[in-house]
C-alpha positions as CSV (number, residue, x, y, z in Angstrom):
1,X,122.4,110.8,58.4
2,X,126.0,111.5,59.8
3,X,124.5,113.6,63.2
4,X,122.5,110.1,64.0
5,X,125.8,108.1,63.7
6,X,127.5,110.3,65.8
7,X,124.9,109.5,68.6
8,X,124.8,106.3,68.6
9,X,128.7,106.4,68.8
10,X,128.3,108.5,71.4
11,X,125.9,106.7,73.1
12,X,127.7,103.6,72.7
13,X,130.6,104.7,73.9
14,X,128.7,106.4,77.7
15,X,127.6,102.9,78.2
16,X,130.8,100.9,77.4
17,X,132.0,104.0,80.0
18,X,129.4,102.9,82.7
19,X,129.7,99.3,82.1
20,X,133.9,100.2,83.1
21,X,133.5,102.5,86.2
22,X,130.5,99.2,87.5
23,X,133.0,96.8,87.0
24,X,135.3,99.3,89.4
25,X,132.1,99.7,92.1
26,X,131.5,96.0,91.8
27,X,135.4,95.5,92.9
28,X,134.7,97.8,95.8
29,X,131.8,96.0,96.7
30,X,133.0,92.6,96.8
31,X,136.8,94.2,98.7
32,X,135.2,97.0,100.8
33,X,137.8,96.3,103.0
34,X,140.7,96.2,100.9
35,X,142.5,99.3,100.1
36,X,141.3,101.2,96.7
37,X,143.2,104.1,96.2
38,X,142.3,106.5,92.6
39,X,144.6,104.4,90.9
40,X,143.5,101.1,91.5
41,X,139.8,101.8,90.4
42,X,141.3,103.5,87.5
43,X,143.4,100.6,86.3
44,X,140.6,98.2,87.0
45,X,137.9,100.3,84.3
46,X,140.7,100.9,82.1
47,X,140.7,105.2,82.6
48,X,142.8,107.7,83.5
49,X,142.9,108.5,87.5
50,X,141.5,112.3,87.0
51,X,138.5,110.9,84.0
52,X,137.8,107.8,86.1
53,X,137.2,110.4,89.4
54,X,135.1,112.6,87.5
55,X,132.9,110.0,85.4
56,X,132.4,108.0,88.7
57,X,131.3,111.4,90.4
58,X,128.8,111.6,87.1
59,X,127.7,108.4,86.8
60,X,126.9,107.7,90.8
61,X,126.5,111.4,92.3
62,X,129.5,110.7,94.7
63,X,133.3,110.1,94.5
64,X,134.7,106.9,94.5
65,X,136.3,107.3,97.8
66,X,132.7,108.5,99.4
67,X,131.2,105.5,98.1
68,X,133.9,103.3,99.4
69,X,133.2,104.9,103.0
70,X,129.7,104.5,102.7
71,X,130.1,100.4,102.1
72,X,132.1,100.3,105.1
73,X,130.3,101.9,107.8
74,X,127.0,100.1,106.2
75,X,129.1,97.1,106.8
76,X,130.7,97.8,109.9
77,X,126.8,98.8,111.4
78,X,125.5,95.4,110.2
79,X,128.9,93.4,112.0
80,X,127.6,95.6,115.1
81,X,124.0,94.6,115.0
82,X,124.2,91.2,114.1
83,X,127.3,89.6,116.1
84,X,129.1,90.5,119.5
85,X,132.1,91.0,117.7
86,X,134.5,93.4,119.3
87,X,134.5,96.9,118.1
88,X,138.7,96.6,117.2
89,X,138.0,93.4,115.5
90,X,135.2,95.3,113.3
91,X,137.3,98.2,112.5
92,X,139.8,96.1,111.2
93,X,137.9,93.9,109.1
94,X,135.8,96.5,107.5
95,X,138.8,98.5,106.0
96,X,140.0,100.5,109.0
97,X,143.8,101.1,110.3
98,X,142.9,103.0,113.5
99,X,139.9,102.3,116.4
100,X,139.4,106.5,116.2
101,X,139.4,106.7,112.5
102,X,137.2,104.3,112.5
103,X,134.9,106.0,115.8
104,X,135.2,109.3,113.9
105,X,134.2,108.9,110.8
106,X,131.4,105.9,111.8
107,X,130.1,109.0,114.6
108,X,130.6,111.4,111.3
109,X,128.0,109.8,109.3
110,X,125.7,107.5,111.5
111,X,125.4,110.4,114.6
112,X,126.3,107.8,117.0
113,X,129.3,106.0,118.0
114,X,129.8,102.1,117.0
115,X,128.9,101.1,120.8
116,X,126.0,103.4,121.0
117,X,124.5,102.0,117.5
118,X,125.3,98.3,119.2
119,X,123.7,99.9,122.3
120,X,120.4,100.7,120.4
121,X,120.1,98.0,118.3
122,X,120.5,95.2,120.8
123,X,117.3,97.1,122.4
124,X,115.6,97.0,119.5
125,X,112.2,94.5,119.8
126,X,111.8,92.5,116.6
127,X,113.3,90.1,114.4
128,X,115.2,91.5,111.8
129,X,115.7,87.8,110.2
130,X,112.8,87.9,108.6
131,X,113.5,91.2,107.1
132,X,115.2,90.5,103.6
133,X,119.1,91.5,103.6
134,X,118.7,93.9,101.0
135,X,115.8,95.6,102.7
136,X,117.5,96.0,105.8
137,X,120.8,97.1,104.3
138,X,119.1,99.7,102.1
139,X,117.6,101.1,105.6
140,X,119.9,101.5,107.0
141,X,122.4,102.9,104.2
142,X,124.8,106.0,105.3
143,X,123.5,108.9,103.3
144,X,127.1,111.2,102.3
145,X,126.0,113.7,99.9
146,X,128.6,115.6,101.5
147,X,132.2,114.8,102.8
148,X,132.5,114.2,106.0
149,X,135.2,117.2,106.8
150,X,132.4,119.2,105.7
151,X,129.6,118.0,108.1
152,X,132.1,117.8,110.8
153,X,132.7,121.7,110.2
154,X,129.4,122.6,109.7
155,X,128.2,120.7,112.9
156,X,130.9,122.7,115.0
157,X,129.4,125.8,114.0
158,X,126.1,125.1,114.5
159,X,124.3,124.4,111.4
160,X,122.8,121.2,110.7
161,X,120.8,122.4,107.8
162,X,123.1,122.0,105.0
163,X,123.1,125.6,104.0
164,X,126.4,127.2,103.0
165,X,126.2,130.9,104.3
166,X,124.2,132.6,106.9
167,X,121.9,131.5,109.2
168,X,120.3,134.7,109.3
């Protein structure tokens, strides 16, 4: 009987863990913008900075700070398809301090630059209004299963197939 009660404590205590590090990913999604350093996220699902890092990592298959770069270049890509907001104004609102971090990293993980996704998508036929939100947002989701140091290396040398090693 004892091994069952451990299990169930155990399994108790994963999802009280989960239920924590959502409450932290629900505070970046409603603040992308805002800054959320380790410690913040931390303090907000009631962990330790180094267990909070790792069990996000576990729970969601990315670090905290990946995901909070993810939200804002989905955001900033949906402020440059939808509004004629100036590219400055974008950066700064999505959680930016700098208009070349922000052309970087947004070039980093979309492949094209904020004007050149504007570009595109104002020639673009259709009506993405009558797309749902969620739909559309879930298309057109950065993917970073790895940082964006690392793609910016690999890309430099050559490889774009996400092997580690030789191309040989």
């Amino acid at each position: 009987m004892r091994p069952t009660r451990i299990v169930k404590n155990s399994a108790n205590r994963d999802l009280k863990l989960l239920r924590r590090l959502l409450r932290a990913k629900d505070h970046m999604d409603a603040a992308p913008h805002e800054d959320w350093p380790i410690s913040r996220l931390a303090s907000v699902s009631g962990a330790s900075e180094a267990y909070f890092a790792r069990s996000f990592r576990d729970a969601f298959g990315i670090p905290p700070h990946r995901y909070l770069l993810t939200r804002r270049v989905e955001r900033a890509a949906a402020l440059l398809r939808d509004t004629d907001t100036p590219i400055i104004e974008i950066a700064l609102e999505t959680g930016w301090n700098s208009l070349g971090t922000f052309g970087r990293t947004f070039r980093d993980v979309t492949g094209e630059s904020p004007s050149e996704l504007r570009r595109r998508m104002q020639l673009v036929p259709g009506d993405l209004e009558e797309v749902p939100h969620c739909f559309v947002s879930a298309a057109q989701r950065p993917h970073l299963k790895m940082a964006v140091s690392e793609k910016r290396r690999r890309t430099k040398e050559g490889r774009h197939d996400g092997r580690k090693g030789d191309d040989s």
